[in-house]
C-alpha positions in Angstrom: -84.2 49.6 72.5 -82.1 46.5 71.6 -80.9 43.9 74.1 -77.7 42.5 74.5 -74.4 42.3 76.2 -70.7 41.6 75.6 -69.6 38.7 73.6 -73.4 37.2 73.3 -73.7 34.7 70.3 -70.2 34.7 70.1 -70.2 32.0 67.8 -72.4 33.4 65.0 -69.7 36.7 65.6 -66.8 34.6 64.7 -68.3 32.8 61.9 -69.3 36.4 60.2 -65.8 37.7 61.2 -64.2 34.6 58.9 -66.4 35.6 56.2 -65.5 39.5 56.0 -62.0 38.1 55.9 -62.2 36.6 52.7 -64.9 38.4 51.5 -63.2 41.9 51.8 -59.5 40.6 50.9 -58.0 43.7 49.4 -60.4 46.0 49.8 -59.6 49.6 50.7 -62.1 50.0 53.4 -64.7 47.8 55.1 -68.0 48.8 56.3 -70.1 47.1 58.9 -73.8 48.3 60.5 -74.8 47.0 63.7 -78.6 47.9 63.4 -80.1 47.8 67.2 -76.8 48.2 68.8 -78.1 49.1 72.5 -75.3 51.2 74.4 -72.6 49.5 72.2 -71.9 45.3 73.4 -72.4 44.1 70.1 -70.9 46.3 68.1 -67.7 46.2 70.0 -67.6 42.5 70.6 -67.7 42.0 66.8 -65.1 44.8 66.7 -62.7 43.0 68.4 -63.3 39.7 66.9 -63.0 41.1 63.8 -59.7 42.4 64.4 -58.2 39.3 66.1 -59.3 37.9 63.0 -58.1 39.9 60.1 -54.9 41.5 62.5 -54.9 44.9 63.4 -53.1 46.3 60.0 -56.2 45.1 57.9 -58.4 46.8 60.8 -57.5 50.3 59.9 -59.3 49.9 57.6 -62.9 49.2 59.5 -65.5 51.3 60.2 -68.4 50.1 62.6 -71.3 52.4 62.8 -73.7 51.4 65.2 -77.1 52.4 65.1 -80.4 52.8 67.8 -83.6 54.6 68.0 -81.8 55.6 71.4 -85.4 57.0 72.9 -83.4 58.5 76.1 -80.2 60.5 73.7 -77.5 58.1 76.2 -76.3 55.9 73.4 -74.1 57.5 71.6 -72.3 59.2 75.0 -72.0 56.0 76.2 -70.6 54.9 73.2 -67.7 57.1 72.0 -66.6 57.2 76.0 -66.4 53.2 75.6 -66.2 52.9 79.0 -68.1 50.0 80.7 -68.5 47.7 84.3 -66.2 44.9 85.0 -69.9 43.4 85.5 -70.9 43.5 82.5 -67.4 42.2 80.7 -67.8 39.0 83.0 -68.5 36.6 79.9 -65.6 37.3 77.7 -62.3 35.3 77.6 -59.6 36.8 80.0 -57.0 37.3 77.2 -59.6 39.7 75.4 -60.5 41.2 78.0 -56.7 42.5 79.2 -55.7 43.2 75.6 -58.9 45.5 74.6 -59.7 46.9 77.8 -57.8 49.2 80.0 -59.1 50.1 83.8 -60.1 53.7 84.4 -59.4 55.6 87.5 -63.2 54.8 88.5 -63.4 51.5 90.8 -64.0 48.5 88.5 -64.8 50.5 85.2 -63.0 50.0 82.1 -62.6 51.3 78.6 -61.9 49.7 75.7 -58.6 50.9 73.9 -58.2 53.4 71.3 -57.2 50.6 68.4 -60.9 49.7 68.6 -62.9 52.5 69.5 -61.2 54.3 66.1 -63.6 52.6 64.0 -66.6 53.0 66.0 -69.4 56.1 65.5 -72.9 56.1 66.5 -76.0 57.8 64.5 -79.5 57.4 66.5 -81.7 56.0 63.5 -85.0 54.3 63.5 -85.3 51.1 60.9 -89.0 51.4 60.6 -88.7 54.9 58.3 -86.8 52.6 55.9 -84.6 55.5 54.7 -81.3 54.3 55.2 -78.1 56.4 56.3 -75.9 55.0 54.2 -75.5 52.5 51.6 -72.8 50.3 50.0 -72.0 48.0 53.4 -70.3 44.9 53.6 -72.3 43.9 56.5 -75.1 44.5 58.6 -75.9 43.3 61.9 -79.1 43.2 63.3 -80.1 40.7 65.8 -81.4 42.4 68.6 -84.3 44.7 67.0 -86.4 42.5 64.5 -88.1 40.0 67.0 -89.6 43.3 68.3 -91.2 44.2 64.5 -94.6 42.9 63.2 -93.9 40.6 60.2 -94.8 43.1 57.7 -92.5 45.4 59.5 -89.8 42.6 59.5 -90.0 42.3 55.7 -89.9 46.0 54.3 -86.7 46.2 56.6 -85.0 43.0 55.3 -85.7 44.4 51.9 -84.0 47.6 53.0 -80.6 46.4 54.5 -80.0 44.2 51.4 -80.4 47.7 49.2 -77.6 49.0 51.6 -75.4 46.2 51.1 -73.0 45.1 48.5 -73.1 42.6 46.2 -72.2 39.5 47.9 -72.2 41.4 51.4 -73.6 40.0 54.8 -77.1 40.5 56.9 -76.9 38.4 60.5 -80.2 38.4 62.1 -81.1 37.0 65.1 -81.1 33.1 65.6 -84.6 32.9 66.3 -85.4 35.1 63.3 -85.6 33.2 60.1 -85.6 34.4 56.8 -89.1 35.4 55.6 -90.2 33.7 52.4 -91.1 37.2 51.1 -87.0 38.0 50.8 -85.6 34.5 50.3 -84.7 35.3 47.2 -82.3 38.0 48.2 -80.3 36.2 50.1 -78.6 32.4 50.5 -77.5 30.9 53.8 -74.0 31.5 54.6 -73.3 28.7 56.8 -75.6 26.3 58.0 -75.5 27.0 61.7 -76.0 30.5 62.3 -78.6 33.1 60.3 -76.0 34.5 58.0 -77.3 35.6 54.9 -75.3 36.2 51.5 -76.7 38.8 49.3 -77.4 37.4 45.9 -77.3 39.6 42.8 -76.3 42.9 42.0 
């Protein structure tokens, strides 16, 4: 089970959310993975940044699925409802939080609006079969799981998202995970201040 809560590493989600923008620039659809998504933080954060960033017409055309071994079958419930504590919204700035969340008729829950909850789905997956769900993504997000993975284990899935992702596409891992040696020459650092990773070759 991943970690993690709303708007955490906010500054590594902004960064990735400028390079989609100019990396998918008329494409007809763009596909993200958020590997290790927990009951659905991460993946929505990035969600919204991502549409304040590219504006909600280029949004349509995102689709988030976020993934999790999910031991306890809650996940993806808790998920597609995309309803969630004012405690645990605490961190994110006001104006996001009253334009992408709504209050329910349950005392201090609230659920995040239909413009973002479009793109989302959830499949229950586990990273360590390496036999991916899907292939062709523009970027994958995983930054909650891979600490957890022996370094063997670290590298064989590494070498797995960049067969699911397109050329030129995105892996964000998490800050204290660097690249293994084994699969530097995969990828190239994106931007020298968070672990994003640029696919390199075909």
């Amino acid at each position: 089970m991943a970690f993690t809560f709303f708007f955490r590493d906010r500054h590594t989600l902004e960064h990735l959310s400028r390079l989609i923008s100019d990396y998918t620039k008329g494409f007809s659809n763009i596909k993200i993975w958020d590997a290790g998504s927990a009951m659905g933080p991460e993946p929505y954060t990035f969600a919204m940044i991502l549409s304040e960033t590219i504006g909600p017409y280029a949004f349509r055309k995102v689709q988030v699925t976020a993934s999790d071994i999910d031991e306890h079958d809650k996940y993806g419930d808790i998920i597609k409802e995309a309803v969630y504590p004012k405690s645990e919204l605490v961190r994110m700035p006001e104006d996001i939080f009253e334009k992408y969340f709504k209050p329910t008729d349950k005392t201090d829950m609230y659920k995040i609006v239909p413009e973002i909850t479009s793109c989302m789905k959830f499949l229950k997956h586990d990273l360590l079969t390496l036999t991916p769900f899907d292939s062709n993504f523009h970027a994958i997000i995983c930054k909650n799981v891979l600490l957890h993975f022996q370094p063997n284990q670290r590298i064989e899935v590494i070498k797995m998202f960049n067969q699911c992702l397109e050329p030129g596409g995105f892996l964000v891992t998490e800050q204290t995970q660097p690249m293994p040696p084994e699969c530097s020459h995969l990828f190239e650092k994106a931007v020298p201040d968070a672990n994003i990773y640029r696919k390199l070759g075909s």
